[in-house]
Backbone of each chain as ProteinMPNN parsed JSONL, in Angstrom:
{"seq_chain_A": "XXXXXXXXXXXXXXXXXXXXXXXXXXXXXXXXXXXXXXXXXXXXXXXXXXXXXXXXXXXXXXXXXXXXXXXXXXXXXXXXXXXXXXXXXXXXXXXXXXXXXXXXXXXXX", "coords_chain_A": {"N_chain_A": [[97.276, 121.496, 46.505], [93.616, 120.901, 46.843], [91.491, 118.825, 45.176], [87.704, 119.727, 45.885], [85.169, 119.06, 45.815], [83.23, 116.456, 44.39], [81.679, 117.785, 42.272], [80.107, 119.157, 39.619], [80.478, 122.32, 37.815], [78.977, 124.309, 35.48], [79.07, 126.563, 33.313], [77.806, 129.165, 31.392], [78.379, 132.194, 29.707], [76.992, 135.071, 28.636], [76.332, 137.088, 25.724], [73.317, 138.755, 24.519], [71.753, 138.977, 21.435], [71.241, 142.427, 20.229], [68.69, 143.237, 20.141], [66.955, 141.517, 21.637], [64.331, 141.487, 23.694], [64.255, 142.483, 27.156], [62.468, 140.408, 28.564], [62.088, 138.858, 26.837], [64.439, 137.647, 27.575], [64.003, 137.263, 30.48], [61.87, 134.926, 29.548], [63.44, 132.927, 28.486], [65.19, 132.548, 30.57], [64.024, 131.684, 32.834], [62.347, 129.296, 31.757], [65.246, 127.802, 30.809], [66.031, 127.294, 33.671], [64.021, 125.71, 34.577], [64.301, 123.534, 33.665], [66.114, 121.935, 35.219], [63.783, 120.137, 36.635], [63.529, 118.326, 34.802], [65.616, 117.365, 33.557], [67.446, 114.812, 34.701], [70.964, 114.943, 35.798], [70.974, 117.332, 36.18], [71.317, 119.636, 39.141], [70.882, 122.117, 39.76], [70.435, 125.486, 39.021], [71.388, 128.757, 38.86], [71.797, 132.48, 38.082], [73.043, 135.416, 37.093], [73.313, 139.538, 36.261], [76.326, 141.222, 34.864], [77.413, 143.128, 37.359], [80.034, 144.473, 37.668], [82.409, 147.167, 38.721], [84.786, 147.207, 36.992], [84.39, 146.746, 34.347], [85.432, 145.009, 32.533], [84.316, 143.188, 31.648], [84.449, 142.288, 28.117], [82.274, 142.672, 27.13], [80.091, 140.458, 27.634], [76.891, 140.037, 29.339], [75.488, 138.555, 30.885], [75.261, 135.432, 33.503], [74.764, 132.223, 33.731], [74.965, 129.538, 35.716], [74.785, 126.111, 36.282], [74.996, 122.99, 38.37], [76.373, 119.688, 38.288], [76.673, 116.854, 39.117], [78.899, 115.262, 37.855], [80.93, 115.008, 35.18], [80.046, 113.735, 33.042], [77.591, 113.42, 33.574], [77.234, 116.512, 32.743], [77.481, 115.636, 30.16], [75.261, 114.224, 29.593], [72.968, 115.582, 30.175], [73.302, 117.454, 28.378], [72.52, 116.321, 25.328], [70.556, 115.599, 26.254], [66.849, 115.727, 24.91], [65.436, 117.993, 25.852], [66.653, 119.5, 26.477], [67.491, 119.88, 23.865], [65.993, 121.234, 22.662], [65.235, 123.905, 24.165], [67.67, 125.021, 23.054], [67.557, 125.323, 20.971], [65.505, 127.146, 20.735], [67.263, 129.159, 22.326], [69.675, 129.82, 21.459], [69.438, 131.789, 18.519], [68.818, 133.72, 20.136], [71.628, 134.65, 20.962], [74.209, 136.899, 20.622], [77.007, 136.363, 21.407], [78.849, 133.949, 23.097], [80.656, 131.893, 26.374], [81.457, 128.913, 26.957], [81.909, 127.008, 30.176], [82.852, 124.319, 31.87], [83.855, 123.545, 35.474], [85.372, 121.881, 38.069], [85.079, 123.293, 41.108], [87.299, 123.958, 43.382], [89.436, 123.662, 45.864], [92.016, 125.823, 47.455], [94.329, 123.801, 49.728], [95.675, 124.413, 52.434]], "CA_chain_A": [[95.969, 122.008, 46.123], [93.265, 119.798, 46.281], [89.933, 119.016, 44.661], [86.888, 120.196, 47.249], [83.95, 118.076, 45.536], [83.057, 115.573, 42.745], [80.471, 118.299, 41.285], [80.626, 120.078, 38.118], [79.902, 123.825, 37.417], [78.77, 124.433, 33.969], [79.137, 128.575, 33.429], [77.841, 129.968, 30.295], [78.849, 133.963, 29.396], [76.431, 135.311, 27.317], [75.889, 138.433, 24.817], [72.281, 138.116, 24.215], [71.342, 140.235, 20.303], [70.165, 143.818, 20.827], [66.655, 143.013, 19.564], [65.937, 140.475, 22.25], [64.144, 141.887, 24.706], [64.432, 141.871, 28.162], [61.144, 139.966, 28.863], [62.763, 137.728, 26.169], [65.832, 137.43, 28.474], [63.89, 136.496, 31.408], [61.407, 133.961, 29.44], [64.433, 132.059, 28.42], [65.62, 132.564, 32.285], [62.766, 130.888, 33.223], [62.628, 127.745, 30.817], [66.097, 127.098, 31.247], [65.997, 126.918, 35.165], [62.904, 124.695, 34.357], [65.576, 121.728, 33.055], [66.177, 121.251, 36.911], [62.624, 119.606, 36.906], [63.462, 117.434, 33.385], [66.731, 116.642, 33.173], [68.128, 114.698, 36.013], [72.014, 115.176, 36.238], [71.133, 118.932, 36.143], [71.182, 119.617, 39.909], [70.784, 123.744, 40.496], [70.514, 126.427, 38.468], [71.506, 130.208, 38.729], [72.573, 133.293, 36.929], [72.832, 136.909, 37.087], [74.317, 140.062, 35.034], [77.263, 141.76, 35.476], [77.38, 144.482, 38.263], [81.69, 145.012, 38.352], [82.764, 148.443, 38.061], [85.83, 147.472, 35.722], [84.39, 147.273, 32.488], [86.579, 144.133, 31.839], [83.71, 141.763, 30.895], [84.288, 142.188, 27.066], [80.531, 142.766, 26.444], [78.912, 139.89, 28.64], [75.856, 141.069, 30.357], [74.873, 137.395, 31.551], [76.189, 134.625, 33.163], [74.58, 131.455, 34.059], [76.02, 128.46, 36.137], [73.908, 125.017, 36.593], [75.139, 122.26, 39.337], [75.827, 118.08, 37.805], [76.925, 115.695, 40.097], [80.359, 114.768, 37.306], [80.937, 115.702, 33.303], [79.217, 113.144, 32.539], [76.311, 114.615, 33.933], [76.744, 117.367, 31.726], [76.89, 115.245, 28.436], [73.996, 113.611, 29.434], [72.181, 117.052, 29.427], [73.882, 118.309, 26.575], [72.307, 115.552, 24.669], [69.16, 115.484, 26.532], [66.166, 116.334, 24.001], [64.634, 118.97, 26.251], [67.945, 120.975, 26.214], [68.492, 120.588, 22.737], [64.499, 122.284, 22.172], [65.704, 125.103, 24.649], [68.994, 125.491, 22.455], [67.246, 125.909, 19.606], [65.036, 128.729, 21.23], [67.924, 130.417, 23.063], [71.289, 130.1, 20.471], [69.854, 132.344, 17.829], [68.93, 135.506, 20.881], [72.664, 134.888, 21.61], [75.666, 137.038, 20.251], [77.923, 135.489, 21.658], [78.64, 133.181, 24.411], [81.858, 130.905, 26.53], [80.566, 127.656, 27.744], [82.957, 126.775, 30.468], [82.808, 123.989, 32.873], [85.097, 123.032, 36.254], [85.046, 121.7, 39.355], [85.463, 123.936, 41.987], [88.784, 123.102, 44.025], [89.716, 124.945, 47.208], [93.477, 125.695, 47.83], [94.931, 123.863, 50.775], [97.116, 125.301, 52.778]], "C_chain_A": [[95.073, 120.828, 45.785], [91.68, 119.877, 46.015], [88.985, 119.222, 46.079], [86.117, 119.08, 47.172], [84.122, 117.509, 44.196], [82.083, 116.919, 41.508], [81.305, 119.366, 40.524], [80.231, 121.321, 37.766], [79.903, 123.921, 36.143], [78.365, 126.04, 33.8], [78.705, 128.867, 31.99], [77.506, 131.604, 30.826], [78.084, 133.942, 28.571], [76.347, 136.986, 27.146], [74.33, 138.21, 24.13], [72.361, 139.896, 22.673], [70.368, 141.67, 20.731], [68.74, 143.904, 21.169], [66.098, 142.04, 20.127], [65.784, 141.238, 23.085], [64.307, 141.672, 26.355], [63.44, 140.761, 28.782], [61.762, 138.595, 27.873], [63.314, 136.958, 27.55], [64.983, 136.344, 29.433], [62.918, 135.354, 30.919], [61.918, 132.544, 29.459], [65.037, 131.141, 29.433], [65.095, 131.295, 32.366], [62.477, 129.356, 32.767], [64.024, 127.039, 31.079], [66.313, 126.353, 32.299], [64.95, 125.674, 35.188], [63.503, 123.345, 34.069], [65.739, 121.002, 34.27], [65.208, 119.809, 36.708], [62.494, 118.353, 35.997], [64.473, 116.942, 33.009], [67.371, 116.041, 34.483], [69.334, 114.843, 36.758], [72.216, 116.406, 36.988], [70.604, 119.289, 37.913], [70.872, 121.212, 40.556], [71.39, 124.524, 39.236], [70.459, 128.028, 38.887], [71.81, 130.926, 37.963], [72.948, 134.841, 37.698], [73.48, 137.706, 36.139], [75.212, 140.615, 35.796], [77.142, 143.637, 36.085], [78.924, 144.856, 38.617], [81.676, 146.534, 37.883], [84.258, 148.36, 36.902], [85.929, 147.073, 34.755], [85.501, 146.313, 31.994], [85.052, 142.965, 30.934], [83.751, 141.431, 29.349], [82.753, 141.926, 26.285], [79.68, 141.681, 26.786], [78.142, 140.307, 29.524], [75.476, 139.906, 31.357], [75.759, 135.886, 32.328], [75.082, 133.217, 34.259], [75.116, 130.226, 34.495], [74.705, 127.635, 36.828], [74.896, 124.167, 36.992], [74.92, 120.658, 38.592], [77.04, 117.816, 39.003], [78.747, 115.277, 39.347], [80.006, 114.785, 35.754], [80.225, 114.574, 32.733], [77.537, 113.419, 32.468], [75.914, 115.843, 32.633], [76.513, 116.643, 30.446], [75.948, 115.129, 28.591], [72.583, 114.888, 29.371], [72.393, 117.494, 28.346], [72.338, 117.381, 26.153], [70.759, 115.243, 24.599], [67.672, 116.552, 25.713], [65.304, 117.829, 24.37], [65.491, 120.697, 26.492], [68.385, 121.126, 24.648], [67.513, 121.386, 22.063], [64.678, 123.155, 22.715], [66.379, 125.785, 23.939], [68.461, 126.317, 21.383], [66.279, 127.101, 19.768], [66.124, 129.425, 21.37], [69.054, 131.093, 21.913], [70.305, 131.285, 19.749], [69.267, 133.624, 18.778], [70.274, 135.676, 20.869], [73.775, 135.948, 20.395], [76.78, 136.833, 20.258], [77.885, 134.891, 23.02], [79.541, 132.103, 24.583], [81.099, 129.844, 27.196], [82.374, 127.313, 28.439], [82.732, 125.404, 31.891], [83.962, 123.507, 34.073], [84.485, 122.565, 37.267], [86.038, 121.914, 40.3], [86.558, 123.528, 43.139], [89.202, 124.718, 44.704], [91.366, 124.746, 47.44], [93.57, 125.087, 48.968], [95.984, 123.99, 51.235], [98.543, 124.465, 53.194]], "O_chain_A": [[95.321, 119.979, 44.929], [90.871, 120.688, 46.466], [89.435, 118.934, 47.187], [86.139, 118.196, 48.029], [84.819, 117.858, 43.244], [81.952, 116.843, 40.286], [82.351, 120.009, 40.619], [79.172, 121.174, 37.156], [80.942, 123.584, 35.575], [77.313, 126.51, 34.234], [79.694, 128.716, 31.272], [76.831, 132.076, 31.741], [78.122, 133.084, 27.689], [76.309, 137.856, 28.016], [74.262, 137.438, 23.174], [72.724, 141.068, 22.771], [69.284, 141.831, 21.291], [68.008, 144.39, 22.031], [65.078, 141.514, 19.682], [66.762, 141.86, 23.5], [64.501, 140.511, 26.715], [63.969, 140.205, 29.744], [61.812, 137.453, 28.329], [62.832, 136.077, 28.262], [65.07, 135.118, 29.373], [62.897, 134.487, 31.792], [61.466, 131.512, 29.954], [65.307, 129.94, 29.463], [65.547, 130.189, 32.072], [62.425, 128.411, 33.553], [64.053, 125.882, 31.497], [66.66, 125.173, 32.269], [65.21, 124.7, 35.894], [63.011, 122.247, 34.327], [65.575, 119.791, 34.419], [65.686, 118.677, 36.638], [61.656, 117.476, 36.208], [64.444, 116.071, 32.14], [67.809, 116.838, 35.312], [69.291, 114.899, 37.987], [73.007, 116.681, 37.89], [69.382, 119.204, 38.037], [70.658, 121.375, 41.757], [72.44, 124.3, 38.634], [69.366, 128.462, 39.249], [72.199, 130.429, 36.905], [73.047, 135.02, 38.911], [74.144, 137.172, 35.251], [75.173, 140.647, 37.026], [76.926, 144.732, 35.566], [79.161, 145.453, 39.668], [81.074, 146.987, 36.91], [84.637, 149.286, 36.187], [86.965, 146.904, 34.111], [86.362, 146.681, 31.195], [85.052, 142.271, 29.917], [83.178, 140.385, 29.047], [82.352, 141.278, 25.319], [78.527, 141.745, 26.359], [78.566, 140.929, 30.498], [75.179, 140.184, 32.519], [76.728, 135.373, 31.769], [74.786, 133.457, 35.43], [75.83, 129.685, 33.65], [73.869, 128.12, 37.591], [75.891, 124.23, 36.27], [73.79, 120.261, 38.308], [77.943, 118.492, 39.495], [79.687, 115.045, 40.108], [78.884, 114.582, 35.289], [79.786, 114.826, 31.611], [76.683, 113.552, 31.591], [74.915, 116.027, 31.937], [75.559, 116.908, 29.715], [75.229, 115.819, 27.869], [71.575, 114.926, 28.665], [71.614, 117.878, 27.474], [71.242, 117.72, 26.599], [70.009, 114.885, 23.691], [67.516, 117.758, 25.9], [64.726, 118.561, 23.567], [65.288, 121.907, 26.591], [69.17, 121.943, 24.167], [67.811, 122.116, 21.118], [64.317, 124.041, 21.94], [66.149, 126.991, 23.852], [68.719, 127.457, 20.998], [66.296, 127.995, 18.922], [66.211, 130.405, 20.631], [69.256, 132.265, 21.594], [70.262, 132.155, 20.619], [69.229, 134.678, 18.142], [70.556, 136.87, 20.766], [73.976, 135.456, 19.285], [77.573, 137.033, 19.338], [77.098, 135.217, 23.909], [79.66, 131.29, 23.666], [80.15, 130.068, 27.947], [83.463, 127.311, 27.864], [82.399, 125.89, 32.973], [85.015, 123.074, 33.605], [83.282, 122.715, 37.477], [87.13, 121.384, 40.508], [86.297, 122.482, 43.733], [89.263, 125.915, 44.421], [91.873, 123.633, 47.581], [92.829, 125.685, 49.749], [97.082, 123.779, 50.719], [99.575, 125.089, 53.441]]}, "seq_chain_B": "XXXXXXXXXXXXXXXXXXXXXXXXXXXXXXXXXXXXXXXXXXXXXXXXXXXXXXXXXXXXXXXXXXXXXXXXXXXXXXXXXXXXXXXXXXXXXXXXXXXXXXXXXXXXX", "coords_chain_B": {"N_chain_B": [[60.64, 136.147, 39.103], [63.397, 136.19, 41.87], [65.967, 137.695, 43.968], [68.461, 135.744, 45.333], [70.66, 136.016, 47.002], [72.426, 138.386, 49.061], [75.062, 137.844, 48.702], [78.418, 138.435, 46.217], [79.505, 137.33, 43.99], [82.951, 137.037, 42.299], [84.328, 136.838, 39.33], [86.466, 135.39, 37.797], [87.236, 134.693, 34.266], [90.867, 133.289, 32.713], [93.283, 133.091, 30.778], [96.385, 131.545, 30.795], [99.479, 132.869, 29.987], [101.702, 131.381, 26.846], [104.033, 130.713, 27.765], [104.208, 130.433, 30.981], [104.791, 128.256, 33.702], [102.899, 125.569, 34.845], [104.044, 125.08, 37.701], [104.011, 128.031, 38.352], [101.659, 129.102, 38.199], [100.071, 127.464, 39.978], [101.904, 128.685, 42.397], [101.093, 131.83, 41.989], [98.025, 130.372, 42.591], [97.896, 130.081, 45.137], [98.966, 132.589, 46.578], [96.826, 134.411, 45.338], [94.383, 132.55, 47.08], [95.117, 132.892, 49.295], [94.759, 135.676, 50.387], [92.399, 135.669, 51.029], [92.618, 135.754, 53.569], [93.574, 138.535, 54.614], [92.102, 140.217, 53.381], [89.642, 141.532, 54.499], [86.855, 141.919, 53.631], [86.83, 140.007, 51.053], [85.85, 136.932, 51.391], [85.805, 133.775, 50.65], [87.529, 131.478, 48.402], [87.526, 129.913, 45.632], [88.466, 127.544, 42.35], [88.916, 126.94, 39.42], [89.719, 124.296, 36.66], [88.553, 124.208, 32.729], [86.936, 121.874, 31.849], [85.332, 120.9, 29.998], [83.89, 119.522, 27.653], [82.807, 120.895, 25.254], [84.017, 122.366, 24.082], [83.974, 125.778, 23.58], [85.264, 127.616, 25.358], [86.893, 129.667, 24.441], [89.364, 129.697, 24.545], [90.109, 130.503, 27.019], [91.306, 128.63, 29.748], [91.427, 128.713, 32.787], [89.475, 128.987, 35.684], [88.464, 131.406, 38.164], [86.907, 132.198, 41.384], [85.219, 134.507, 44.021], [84.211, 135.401, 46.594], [81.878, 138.396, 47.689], [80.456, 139.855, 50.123], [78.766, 142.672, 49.124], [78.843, 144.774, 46.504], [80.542, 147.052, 47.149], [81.99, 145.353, 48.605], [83.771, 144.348, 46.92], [84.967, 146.26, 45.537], [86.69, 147.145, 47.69], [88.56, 145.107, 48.34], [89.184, 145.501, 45.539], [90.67, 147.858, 45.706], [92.821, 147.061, 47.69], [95.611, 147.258, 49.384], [97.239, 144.463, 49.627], [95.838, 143.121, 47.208], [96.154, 144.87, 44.624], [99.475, 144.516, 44.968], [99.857, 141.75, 44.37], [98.246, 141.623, 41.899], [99.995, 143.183, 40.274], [102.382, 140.645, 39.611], [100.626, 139.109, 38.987], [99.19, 139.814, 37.015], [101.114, 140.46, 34.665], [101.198, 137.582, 33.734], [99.457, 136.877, 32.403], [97.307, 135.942, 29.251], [95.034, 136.938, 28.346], [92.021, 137.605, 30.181], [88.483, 137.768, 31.294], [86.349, 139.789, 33.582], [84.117, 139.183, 35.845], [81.019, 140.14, 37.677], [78.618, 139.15, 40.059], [75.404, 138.726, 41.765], [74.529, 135.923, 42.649], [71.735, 134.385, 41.147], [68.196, 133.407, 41.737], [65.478, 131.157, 40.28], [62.367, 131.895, 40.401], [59.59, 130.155, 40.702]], "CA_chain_B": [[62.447, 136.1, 39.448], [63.705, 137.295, 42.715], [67.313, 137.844, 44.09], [68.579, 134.918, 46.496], [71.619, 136.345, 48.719], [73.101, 139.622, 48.752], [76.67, 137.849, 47.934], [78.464, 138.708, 44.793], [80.4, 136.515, 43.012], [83.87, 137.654, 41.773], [84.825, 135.676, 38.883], [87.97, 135.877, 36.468], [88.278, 133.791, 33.562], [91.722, 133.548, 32.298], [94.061, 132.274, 30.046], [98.038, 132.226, 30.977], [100.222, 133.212, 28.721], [102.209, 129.771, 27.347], [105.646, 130.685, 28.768], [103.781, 130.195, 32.18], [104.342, 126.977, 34.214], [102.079, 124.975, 35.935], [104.1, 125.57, 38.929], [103.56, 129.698, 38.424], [100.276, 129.213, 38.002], [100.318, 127.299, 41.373], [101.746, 129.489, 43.261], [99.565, 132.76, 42.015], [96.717, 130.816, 42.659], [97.959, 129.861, 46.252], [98.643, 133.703, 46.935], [95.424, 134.516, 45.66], [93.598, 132.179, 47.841], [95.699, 133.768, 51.208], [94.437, 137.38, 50.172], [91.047, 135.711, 51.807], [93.14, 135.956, 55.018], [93.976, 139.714, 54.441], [91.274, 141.51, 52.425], [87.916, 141.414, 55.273], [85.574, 141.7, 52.634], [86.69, 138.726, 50.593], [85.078, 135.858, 51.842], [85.992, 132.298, 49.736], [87.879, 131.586, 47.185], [87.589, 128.47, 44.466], [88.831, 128.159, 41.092], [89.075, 124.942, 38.638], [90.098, 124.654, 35.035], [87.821, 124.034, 31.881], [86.289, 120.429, 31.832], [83.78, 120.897, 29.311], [83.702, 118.672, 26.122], [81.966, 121.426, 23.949], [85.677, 123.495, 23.054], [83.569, 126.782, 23.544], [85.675, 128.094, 25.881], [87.46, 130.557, 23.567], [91.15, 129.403, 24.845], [90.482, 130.188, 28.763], [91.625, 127.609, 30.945], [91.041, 128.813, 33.998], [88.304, 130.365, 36.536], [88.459, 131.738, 39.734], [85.74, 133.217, 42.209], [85.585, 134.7, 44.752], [82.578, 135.865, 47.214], [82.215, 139.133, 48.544], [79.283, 140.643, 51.016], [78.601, 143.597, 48.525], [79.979, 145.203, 45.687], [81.592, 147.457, 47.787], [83.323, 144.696, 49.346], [84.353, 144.004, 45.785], [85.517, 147.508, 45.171], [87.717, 147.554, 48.872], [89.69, 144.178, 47.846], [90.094, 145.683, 44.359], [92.056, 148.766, 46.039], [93.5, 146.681, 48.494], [97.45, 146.667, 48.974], [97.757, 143.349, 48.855], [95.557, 142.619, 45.644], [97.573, 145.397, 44.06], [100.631, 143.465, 44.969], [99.291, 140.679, 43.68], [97.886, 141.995, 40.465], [101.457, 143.597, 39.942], [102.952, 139.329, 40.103], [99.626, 137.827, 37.845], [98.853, 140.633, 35.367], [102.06, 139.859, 33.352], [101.426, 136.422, 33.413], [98.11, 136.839, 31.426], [97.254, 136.762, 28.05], [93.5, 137.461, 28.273], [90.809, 137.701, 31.109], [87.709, 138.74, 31.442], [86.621, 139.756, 34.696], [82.173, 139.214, 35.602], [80.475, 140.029, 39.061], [77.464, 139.007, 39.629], [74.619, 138.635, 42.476], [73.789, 134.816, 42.451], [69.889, 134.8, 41.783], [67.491, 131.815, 41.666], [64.456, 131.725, 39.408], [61.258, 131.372, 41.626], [58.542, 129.426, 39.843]], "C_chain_B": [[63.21, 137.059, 40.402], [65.46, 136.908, 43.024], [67.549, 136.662, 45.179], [69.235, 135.076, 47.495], [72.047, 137.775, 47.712], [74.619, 139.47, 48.009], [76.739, 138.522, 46.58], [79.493, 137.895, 44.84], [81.739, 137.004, 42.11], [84.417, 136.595, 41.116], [85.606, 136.186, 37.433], [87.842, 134.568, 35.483], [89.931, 134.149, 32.883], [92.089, 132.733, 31.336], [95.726, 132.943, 29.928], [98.359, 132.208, 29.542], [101.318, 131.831, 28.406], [103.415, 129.782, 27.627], [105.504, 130.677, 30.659], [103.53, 129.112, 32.701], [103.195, 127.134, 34.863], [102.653, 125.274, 37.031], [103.73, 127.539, 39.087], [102.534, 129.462, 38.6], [99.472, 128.657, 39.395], [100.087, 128.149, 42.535], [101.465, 130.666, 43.295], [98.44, 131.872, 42.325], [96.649, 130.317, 44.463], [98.282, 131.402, 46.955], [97.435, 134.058, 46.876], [94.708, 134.091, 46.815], [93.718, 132.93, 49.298], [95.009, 134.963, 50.959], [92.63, 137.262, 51.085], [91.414, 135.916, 53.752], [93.256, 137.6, 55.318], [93.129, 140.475, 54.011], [90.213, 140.736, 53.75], [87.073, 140.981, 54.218], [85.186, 140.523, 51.88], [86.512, 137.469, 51.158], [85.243, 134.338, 51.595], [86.377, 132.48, 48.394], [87.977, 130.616, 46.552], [88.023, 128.865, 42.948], [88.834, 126.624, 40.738], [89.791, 125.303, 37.063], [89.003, 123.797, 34.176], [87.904, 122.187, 31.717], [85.4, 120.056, 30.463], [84.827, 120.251, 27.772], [83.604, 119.616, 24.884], [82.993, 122.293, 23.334], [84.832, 125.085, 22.673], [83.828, 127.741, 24.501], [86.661, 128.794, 25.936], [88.715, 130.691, 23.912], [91.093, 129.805, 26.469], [90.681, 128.846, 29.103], [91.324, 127.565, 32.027], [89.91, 129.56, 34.864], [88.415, 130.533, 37.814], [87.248, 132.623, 39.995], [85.907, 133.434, 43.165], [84.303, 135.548, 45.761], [82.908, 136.753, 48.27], [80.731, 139.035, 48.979], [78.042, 141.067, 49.752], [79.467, 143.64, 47.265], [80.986, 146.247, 46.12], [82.654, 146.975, 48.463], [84.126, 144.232, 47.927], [85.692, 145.436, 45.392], [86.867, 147.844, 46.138], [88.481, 146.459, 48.288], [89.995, 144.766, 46.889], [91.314, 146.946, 44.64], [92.729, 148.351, 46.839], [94.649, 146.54, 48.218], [97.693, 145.492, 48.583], [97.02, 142.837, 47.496], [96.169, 143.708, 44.958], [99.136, 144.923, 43.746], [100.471, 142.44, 44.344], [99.079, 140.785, 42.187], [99.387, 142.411, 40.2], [102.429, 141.854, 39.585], [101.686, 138.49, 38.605], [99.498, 138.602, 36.701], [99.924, 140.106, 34.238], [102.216, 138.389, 33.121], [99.674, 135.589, 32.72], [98.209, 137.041, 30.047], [96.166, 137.123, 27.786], [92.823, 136.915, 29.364], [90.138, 138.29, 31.106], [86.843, 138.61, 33.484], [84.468, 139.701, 34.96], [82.151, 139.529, 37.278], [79.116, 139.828, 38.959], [76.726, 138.339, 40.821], [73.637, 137.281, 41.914], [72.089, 135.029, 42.672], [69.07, 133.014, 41.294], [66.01, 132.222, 41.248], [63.71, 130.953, 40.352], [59.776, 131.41, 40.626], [56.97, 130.31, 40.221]], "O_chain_B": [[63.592, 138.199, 40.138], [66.075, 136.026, 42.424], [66.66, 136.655, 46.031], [68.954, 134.66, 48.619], [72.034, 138.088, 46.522], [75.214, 140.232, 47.246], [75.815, 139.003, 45.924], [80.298, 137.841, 45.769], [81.39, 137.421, 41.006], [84.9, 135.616, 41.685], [85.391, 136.966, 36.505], [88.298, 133.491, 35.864], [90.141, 135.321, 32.57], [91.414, 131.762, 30.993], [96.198, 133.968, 29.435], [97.863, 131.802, 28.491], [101.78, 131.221, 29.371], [103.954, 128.683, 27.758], [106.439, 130.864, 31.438], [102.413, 128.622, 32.532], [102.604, 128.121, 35.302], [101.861, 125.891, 37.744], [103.181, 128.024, 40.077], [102.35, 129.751, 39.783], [98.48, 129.227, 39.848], [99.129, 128.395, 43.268], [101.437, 131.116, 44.44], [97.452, 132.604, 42.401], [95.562, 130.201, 45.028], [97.777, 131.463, 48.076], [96.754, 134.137, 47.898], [94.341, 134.952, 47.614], [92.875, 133.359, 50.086], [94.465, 135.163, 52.046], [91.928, 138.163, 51.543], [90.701, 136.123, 54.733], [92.956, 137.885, 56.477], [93.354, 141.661, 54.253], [90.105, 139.514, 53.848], [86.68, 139.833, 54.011], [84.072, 140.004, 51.807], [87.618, 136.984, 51.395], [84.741, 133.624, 52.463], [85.92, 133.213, 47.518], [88.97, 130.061, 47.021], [87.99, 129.98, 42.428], [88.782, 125.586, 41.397], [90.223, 126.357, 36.597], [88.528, 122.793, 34.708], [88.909, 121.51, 31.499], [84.948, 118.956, 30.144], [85.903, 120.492, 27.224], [84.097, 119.362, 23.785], [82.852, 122.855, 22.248], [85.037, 125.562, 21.557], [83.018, 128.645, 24.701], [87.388, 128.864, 26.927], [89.286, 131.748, 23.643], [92.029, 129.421, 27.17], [90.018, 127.98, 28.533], [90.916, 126.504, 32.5], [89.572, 130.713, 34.598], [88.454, 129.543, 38.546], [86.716, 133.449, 39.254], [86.775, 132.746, 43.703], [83.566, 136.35, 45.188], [83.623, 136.557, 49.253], [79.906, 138.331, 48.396], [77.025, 140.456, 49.422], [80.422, 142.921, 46.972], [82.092, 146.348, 45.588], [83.702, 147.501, 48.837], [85.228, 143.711, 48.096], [86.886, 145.394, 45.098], [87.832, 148.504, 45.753], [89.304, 146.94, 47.509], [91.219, 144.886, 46.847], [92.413, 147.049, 44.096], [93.625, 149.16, 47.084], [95.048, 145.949, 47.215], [98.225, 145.232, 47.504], [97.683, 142.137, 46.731], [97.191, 143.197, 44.499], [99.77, 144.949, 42.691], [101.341, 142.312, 43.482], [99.691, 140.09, 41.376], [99.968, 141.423, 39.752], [103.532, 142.205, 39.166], [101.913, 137.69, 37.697], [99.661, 138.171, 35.559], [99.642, 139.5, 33.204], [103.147, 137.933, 32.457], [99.13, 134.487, 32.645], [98.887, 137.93, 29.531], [96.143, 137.813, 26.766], [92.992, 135.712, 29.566], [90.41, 139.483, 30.967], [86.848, 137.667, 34.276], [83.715, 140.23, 34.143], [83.082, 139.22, 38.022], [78.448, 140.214, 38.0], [77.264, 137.273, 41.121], [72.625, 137.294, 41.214], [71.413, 135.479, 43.597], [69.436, 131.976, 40.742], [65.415, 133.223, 41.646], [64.003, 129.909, 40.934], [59.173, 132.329, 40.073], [55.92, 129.96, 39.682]]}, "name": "protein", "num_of_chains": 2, "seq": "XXXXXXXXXXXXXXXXXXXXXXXXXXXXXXXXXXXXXXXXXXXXXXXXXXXXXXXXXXXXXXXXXXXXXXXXXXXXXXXXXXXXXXXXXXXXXXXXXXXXXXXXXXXXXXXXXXXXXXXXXXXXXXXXXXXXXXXXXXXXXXXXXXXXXXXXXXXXXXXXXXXXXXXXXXXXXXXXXXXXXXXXXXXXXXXXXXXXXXXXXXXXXXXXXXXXXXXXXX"}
């Protein structure tokens, strides 16, 4: 089994608080994806919510996954001042939320 | 904020249970991957394990995805014989997953 690419997937799961609205939701959307444009490791941003029918997600509605080049990449966002003025908008909509990153690796046969 | 592909995204986090080698873990995730030979619908399969610095990845280890069409192509692999078979071989070698689908979307400025 072997690695595919050098790049890094960075996945956050989120539970956003009842009382944020959806209009919230997507302002947040919106600003986050905006990091593309300001942070440079940060190479692609997506998301969506969950559409499975088996009711396994343990109460995640959201799930966002942004594109770095290697984990270093991500510290250097972490750290970067324009994500940590986002953070401090987004963390207190959140209820909960897994921050998970990997890089994607294709079985060979 | 519009939708970007019809795919959906089939994505498991897990976390084995710790009487589960690395080689088990192996070779479920080298069955898995074959089931893209066998199920139509399922399309690609990648998976990695947790990279991330920030320890907010509530004891998963692992993620897998998996890209269908539809969610109906989600729904035909999930009754499929062989992911049945399959699930019958990985389920007991779980101690928590949660399971997300989700229609990659891309925020349009």
């Amino acid at each position: 089994m072997e690695e595919a690419t050098g790049v890094v997937k960075h996945v956050l799961l989120v539970k956003f608080k009842d009382d944020v609205s959806p209009e919230k939701i997507d302002e947040l959307t919106v600003e986050w994806a905006n990091l593309v444009d300001v942070i440079e490791p940060m190479k692609d941003f997506h998301w969506g919510t969950d559409v499975s029918f088996e009711n396994k997600a343990e109460g995640f509605t959201h799930l966002f996954v942004s594109t770095f080049e290697s984990t270093e990449g991500v510290t250097e966002y972490f750290y970067h001042p324009a994500h940590k003025e986002f953070g401090k908008k987004a963390l207190p909509c959140l209820e909960k939320f897994i921050v998970f990153d990997y890089k994607p690796t294709i079985v060979k046969q």
